[in-house]
PDB file of N, CA, C and O in Angstrom:
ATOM      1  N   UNK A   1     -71.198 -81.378  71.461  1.00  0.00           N
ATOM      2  CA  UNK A   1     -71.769 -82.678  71.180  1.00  0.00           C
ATOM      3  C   UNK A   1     -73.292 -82.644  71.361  1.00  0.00           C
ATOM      4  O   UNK A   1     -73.929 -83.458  70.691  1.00  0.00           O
ATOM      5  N   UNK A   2     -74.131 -81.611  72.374  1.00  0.00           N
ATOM      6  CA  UNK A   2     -75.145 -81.912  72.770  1.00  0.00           C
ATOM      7  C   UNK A   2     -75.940 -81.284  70.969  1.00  0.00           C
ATOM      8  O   UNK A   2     -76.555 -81.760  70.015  1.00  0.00           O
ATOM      9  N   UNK A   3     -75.366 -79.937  71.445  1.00  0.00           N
ATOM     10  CA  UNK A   3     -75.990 -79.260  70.329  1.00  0.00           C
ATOM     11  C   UNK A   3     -75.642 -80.367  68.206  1.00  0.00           C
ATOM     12  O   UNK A   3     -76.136 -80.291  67.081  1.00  0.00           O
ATOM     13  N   UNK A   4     -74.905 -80.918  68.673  1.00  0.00           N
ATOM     14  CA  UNK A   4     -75.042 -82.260  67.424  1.00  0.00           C
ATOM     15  C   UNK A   4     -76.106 -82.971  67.345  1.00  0.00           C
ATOM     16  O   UNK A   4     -76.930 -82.991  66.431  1.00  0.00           O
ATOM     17  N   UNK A   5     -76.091 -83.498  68.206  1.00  0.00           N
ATOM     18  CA  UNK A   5     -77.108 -84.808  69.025  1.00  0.00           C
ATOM     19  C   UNK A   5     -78.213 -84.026  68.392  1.00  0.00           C
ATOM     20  O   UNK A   5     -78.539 -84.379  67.259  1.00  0.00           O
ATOM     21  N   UNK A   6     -78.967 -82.820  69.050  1.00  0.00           N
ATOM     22  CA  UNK A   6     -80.038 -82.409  68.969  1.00  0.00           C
ATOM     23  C   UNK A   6     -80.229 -81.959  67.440  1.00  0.00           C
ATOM     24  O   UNK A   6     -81.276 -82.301  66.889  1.00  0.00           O
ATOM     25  N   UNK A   7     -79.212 -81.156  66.665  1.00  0.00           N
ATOM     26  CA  UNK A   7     -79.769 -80.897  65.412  1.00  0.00           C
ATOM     27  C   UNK A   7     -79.485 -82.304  64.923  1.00  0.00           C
ATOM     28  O   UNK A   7     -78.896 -81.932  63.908  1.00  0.00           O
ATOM     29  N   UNK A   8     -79.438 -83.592  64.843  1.00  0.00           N
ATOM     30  CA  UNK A   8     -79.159 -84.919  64.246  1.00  0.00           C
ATOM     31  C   UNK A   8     -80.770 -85.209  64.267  1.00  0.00           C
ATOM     32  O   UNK A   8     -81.637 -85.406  63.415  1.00  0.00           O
ATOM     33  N   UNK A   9     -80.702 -85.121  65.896  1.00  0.00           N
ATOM     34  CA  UNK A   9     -82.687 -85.278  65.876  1.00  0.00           C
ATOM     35  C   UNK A   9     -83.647 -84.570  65.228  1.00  0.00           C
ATOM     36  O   UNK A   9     -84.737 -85.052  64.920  1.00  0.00           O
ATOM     37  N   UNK A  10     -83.247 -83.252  64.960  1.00  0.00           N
ATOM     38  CA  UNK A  10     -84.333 -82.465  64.213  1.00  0.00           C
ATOM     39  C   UNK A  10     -84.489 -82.357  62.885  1.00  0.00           C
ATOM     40  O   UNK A  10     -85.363 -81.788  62.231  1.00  0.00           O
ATOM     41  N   UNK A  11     -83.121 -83.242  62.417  1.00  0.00           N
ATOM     42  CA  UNK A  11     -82.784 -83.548  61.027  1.00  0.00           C
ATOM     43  C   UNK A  11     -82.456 -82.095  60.502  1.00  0.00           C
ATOM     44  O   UNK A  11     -83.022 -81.575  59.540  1.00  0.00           O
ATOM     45  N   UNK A  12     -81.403 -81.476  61.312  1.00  0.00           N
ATOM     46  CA  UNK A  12     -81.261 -80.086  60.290  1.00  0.00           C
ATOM     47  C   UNK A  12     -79.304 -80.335  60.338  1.00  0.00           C
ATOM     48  O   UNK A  12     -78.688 -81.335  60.706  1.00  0.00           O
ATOM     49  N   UNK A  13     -78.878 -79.295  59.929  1.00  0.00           N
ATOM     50  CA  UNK A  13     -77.608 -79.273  59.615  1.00  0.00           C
ATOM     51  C   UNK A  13     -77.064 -78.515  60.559  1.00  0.00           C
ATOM     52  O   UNK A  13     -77.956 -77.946  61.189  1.00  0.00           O
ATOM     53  N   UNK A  14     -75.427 -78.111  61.145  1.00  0.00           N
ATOM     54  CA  UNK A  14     -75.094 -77.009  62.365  1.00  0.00           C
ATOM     55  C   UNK A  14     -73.962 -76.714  61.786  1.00  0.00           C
ATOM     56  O   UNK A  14     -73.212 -77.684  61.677  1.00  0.00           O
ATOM     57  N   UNK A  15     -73.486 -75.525  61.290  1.00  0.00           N
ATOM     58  CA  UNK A  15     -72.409 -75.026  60.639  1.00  0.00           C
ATOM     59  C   UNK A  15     -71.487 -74.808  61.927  1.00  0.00           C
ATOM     60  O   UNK A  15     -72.001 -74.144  62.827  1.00  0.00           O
ATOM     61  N   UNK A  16     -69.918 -75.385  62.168  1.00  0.00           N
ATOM     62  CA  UNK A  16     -69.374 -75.462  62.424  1.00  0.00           C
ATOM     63  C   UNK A  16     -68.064 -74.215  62.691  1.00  0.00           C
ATOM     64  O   UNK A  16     -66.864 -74.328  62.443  1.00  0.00           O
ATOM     65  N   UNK A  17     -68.685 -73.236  63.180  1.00  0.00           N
ATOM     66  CA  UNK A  17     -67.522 -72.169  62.735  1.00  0.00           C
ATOM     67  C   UNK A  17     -66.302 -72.211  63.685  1.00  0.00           C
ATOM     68  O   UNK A  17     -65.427 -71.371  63.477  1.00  0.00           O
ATOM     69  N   UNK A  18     -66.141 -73.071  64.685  1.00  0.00           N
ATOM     70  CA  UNK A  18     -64.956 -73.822  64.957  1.00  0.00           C
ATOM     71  C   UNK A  18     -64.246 -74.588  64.144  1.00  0.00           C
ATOM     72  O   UNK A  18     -63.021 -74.677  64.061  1.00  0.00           O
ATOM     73  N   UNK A  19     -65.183 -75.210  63.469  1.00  0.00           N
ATOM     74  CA  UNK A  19     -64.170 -76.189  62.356  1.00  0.00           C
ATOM     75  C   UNK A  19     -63.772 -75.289  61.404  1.00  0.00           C
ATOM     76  O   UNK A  19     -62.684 -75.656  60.961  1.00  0.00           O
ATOM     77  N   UNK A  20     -64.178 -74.212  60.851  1.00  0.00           N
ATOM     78  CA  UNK A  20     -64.100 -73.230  59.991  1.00  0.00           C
ATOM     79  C   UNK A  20     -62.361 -72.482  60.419  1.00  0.00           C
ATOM     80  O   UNK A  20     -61.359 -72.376  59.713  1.00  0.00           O
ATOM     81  N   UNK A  21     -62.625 -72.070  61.897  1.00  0.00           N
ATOM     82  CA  UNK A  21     -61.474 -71.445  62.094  1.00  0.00           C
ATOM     83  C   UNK A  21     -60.468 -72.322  61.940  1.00  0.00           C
ATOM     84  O   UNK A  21     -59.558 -72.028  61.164  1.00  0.00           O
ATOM     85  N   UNK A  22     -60.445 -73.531  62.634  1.00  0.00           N
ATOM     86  CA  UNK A  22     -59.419 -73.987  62.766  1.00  0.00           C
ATOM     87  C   UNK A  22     -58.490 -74.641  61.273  1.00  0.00           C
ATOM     88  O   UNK A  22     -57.293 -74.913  61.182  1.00  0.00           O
ATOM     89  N   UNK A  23     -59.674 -74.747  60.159  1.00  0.00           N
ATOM     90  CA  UNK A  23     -59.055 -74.572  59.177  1.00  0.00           C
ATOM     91  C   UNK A  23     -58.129 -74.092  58.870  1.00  0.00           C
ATOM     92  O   UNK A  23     -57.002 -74.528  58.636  1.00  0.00           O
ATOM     93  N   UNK A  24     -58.768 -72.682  58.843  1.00  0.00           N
ATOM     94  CA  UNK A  24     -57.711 -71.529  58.473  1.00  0.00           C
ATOM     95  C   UNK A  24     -56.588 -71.288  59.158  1.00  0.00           C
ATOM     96  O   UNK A  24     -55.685 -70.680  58.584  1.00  0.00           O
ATOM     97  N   UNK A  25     -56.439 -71.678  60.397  1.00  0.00           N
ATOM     98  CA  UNK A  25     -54.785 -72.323  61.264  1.00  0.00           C
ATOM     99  C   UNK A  25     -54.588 -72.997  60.480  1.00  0.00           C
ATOM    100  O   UNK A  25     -53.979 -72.667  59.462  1.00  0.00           O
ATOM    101  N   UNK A  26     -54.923 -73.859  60.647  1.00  0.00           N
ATOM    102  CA  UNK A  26     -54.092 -75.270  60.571  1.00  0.00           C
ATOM    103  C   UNK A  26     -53.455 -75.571  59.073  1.00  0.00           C
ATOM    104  O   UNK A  26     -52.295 -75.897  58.821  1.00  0.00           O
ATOM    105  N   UNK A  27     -54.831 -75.315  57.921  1.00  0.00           N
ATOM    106  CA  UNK A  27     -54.508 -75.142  56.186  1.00  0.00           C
ATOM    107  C   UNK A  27     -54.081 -74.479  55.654  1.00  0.00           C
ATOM    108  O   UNK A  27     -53.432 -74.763  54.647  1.00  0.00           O
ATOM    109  N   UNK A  28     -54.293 -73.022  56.191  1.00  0.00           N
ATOM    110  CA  UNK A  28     -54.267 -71.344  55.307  1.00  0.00           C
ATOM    111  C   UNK A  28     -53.038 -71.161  56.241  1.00  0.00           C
ATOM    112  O   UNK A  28     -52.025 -70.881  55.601  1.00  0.00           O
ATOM    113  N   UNK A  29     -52.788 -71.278  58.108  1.00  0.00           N
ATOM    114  CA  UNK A  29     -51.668 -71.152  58.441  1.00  0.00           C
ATOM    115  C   UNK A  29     -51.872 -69.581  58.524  1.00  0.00           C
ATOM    116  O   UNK A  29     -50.928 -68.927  58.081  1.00  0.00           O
ATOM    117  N   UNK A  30     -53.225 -68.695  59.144  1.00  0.00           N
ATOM    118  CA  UNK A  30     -53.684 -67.989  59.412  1.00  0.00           C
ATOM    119  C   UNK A  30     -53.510 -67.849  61.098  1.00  0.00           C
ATOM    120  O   UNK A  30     -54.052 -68.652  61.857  1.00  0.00           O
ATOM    121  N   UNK A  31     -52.769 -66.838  61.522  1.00  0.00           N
ATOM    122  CA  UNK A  31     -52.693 -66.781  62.907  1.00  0.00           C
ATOM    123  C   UNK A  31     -53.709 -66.397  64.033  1.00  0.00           C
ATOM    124  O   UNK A  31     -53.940 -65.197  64.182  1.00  0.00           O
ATOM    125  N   UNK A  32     -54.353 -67.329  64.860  1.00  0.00           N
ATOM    126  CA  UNK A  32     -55.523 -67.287  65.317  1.00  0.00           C
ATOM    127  C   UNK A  32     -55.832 -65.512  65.650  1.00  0.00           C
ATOM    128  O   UNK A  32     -56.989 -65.106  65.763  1.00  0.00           O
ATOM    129  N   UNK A  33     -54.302 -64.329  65.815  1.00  0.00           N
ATOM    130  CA  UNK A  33     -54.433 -63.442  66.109  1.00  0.00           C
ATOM    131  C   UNK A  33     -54.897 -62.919  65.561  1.00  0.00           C
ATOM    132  O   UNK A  33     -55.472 -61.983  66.117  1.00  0.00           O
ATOM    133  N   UNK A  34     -55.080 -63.057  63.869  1.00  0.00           N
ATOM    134  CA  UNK A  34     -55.529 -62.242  62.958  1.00  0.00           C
ATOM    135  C   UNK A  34     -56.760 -62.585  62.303  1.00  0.00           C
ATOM    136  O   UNK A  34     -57.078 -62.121  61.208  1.00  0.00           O
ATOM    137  N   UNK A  35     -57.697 -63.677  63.194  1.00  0.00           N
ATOM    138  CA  UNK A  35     -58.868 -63.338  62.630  1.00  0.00           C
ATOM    139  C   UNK A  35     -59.705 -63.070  63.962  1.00  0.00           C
ATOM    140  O   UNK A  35     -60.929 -63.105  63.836  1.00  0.00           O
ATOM    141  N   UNK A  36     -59.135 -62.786  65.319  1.00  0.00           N
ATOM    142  CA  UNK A  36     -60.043 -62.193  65.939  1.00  0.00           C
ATOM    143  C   UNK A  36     -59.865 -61.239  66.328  1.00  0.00           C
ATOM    144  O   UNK A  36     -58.735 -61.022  65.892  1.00  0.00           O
ATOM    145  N   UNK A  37     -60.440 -59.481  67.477  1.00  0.00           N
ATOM    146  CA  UNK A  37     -60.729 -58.626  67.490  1.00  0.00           C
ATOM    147  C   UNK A  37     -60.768 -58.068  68.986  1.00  0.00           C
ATOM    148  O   UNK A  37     -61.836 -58.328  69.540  1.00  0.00           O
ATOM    149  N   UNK A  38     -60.121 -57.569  69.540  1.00  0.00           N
ATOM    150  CA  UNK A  38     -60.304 -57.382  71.184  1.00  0.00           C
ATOM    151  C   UNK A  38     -60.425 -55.886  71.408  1.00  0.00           C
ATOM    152  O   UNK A  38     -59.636 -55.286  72.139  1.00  0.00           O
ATOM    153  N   UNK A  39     -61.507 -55.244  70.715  1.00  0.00           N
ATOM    154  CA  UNK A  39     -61.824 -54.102  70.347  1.00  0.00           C
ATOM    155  C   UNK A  39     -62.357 -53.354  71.379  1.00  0.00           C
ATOM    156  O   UNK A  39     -62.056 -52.170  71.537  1.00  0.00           O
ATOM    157  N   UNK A  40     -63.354 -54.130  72.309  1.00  0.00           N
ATOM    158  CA  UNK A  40     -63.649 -53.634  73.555  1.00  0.00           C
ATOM    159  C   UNK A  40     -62.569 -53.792  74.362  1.00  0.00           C
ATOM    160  O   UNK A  40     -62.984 -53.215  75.367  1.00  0.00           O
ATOM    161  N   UNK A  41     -61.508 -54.156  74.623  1.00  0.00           N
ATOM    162  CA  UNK A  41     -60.902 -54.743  75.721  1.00  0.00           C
ATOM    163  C   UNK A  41     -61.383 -55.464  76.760  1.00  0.00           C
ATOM    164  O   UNK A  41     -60.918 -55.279  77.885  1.00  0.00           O
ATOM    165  N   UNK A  42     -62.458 -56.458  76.514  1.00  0.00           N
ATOM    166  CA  UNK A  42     -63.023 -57.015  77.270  1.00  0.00           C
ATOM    167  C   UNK A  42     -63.185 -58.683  76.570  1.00  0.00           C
ATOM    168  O   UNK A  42     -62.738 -59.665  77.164  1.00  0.00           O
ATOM    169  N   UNK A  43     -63.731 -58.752  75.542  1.00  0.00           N
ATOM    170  CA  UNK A  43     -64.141 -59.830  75.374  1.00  0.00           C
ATOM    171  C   UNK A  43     -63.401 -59.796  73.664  1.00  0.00           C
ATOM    172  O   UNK A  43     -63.209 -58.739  73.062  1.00  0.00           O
ATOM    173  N   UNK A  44     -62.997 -61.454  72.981  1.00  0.00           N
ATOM    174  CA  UNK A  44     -62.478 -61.529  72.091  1.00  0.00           C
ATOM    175  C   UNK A  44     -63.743 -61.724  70.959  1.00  0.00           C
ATOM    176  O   UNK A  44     -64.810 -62.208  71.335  1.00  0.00           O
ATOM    177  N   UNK A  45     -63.557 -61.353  69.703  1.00  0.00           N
ATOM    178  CA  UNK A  45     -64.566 -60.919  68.876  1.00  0.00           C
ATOM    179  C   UNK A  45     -64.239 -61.083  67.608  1.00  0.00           C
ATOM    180  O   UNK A  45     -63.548 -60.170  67.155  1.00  0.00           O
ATOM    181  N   UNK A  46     -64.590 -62.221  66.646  1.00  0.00           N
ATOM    182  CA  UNK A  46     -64.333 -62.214  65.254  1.00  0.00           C
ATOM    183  C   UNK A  46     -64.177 -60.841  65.000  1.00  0.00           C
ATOM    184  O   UNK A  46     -64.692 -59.953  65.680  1.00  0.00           O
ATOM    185  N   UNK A  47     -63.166 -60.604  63.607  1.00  0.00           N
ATOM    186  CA  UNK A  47     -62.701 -59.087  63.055  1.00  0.00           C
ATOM    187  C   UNK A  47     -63.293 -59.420  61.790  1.00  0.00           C
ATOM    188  O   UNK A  47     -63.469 -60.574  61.399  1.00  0.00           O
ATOM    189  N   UNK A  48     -63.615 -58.307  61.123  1.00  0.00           N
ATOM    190  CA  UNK A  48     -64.564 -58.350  60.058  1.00  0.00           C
ATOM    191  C   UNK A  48     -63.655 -59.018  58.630  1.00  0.00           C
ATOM    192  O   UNK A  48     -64.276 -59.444  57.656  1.00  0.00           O
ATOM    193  N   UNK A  49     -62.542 -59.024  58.674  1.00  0.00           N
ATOM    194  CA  UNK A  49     -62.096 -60.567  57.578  1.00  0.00           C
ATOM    195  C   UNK A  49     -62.414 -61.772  58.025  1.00  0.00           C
ATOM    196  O   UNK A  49     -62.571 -62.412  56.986  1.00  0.00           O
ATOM    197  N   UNK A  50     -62.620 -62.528  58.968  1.00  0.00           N
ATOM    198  CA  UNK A  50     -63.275 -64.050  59.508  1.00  0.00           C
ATOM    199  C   UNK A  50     -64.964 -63.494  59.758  1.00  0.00           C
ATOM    200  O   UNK A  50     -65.873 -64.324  59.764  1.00  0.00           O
ATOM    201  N   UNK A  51     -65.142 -62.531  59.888  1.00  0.00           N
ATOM    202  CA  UNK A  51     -66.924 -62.566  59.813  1.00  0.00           C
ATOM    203  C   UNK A  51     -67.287 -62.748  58.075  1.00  0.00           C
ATOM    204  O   UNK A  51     -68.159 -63.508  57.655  1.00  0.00           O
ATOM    205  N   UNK A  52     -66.165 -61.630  56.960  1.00  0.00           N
ATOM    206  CA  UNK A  52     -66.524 -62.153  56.034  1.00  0.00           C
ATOM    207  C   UNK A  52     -66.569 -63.295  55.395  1.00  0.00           C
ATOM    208  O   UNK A  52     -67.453 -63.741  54.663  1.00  0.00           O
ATOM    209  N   UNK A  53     -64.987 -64.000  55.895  1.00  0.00           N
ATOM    210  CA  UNK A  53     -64.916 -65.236  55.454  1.00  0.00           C
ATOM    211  C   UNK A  53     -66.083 -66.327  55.717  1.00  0.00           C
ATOM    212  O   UNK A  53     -66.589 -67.152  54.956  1.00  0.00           O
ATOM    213  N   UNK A  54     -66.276 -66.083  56.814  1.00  0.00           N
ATOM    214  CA  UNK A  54     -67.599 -67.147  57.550  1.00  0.00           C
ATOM    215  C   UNK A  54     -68.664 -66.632  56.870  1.00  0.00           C
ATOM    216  O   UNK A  54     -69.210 -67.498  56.187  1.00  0.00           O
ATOM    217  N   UNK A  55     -69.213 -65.460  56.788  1.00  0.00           N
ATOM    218  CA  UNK A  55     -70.576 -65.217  55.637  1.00  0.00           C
ATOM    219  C   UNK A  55     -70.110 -66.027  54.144  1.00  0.00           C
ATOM    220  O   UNK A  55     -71.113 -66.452  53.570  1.00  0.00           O
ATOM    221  N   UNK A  56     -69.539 -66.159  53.817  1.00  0.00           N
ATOM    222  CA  UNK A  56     -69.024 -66.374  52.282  1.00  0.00           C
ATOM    223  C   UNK A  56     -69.222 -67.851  52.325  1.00  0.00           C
ATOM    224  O   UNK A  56     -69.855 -68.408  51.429  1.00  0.00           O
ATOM    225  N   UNK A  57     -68.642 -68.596  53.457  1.00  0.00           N
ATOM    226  CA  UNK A  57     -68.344 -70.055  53.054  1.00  0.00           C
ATOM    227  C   UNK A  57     -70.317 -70.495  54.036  1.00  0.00           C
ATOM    228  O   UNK A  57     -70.803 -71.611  53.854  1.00  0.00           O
ATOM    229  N   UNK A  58     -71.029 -69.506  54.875  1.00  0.00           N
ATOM    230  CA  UNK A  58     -71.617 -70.376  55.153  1.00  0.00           C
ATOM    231  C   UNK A  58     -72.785 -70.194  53.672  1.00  0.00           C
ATOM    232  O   UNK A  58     -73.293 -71.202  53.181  1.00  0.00           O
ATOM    233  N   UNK A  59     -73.044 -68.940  53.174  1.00  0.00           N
ATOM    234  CA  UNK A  59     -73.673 -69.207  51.867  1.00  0.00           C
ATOM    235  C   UNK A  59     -73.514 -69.979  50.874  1.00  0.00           C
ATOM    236  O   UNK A  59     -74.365 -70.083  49.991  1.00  0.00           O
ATOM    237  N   UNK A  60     -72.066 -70.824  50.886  1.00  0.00           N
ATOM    238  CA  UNK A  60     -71.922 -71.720  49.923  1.00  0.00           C
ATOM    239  C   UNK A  60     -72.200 -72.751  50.261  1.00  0.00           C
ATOM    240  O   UNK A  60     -72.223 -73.710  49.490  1.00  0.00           O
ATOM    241  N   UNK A  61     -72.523 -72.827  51.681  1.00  0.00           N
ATOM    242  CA  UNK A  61     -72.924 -74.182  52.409  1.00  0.00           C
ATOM    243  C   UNK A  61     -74.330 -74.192  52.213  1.00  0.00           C
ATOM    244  O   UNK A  61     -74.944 -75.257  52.145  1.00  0.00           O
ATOM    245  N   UNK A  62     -75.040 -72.782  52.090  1.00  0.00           N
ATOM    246  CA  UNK A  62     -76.018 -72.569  51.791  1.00  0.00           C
ATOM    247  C   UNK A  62     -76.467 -73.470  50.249  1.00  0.00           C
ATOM    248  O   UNK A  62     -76.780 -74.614  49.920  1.00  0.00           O
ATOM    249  N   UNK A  63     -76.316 -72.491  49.788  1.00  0.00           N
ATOM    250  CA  UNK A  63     -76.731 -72.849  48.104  1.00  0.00           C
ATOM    251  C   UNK A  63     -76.271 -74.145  47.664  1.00  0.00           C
ATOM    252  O   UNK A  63     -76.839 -74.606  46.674  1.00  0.00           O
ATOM    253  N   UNK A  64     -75.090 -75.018  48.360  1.00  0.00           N
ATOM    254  CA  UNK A  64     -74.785 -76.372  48.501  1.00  0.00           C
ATOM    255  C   UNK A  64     -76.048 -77.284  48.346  1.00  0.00           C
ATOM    256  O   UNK A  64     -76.514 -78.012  47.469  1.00  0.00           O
ATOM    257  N   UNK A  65     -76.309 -76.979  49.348  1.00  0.00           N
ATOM    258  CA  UNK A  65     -77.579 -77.565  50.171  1.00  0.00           C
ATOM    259  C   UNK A  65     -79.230 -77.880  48.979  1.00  0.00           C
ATOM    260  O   UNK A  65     -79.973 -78.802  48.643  1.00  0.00           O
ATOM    261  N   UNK A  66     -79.019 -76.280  48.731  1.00  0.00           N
ATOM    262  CA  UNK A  66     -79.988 -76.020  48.183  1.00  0.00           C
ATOM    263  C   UNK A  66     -80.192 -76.341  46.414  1.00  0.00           C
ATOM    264  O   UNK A  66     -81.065 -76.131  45.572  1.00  0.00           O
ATOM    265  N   UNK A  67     -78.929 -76.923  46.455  1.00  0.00           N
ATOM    266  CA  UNK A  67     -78.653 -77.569  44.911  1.00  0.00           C
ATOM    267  C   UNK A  67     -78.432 -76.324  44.400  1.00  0.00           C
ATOM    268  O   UNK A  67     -78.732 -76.827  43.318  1.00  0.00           O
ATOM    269  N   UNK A  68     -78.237 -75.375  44.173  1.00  0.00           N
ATOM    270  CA  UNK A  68     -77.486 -73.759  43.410  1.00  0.00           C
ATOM    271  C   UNK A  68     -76.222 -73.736  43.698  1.00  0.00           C
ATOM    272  O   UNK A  68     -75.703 -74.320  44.649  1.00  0.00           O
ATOM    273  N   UNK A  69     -75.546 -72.900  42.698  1.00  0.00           N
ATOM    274  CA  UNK A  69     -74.209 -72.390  42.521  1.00  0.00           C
ATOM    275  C   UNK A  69     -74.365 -70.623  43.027  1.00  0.00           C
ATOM    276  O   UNK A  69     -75.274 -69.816  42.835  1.00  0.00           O
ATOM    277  N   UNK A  70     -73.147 -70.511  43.680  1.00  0.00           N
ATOM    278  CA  UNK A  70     -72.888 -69.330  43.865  1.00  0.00           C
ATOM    279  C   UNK A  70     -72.151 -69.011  42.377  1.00  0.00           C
ATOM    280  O   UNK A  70     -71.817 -69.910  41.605  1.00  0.00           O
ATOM    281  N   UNK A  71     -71.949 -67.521  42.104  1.00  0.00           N
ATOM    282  CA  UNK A  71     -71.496 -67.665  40.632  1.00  0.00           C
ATOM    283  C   UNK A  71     -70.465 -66.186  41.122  1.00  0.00           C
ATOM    284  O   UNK A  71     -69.712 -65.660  40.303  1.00  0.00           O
TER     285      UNK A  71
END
């Protein structure tokens, strides 16, 4: 919430890659197991299909923005 608040004030935008994942549960019905990565055995770590997915959709959020089409 804070980090909202503050980009609201600076008038910029905050890509959501919580809302992103939980999409893909909840819509796609993607098992939270399979888009993350516990490669170190230490700490959990997007796996490089949800890093791509998240590059892909935040460039379209991109070029959204920016009035362009991805093609």
């Amino acid at each position: 919430a804070l980090i909202a608040e503050k980009a609201r004030a600076a008038g910029v935008n905050v890509f959501q890659r919580t809302k992103l994942m939980r999409y893909w549960r909840d819509h796609d019905h993607i098992a939270f197991e399979d888009m993350i990565s516990n490669s170190d055995g230490n700490m959990l770590h997007q796996n490089d299909w949800s890093y791509n997915c998240l590059a892909e959709a935040l460039a379209r959020a991109i070029a959204d923005a920016a009035g362009q089409s991805l093609a």
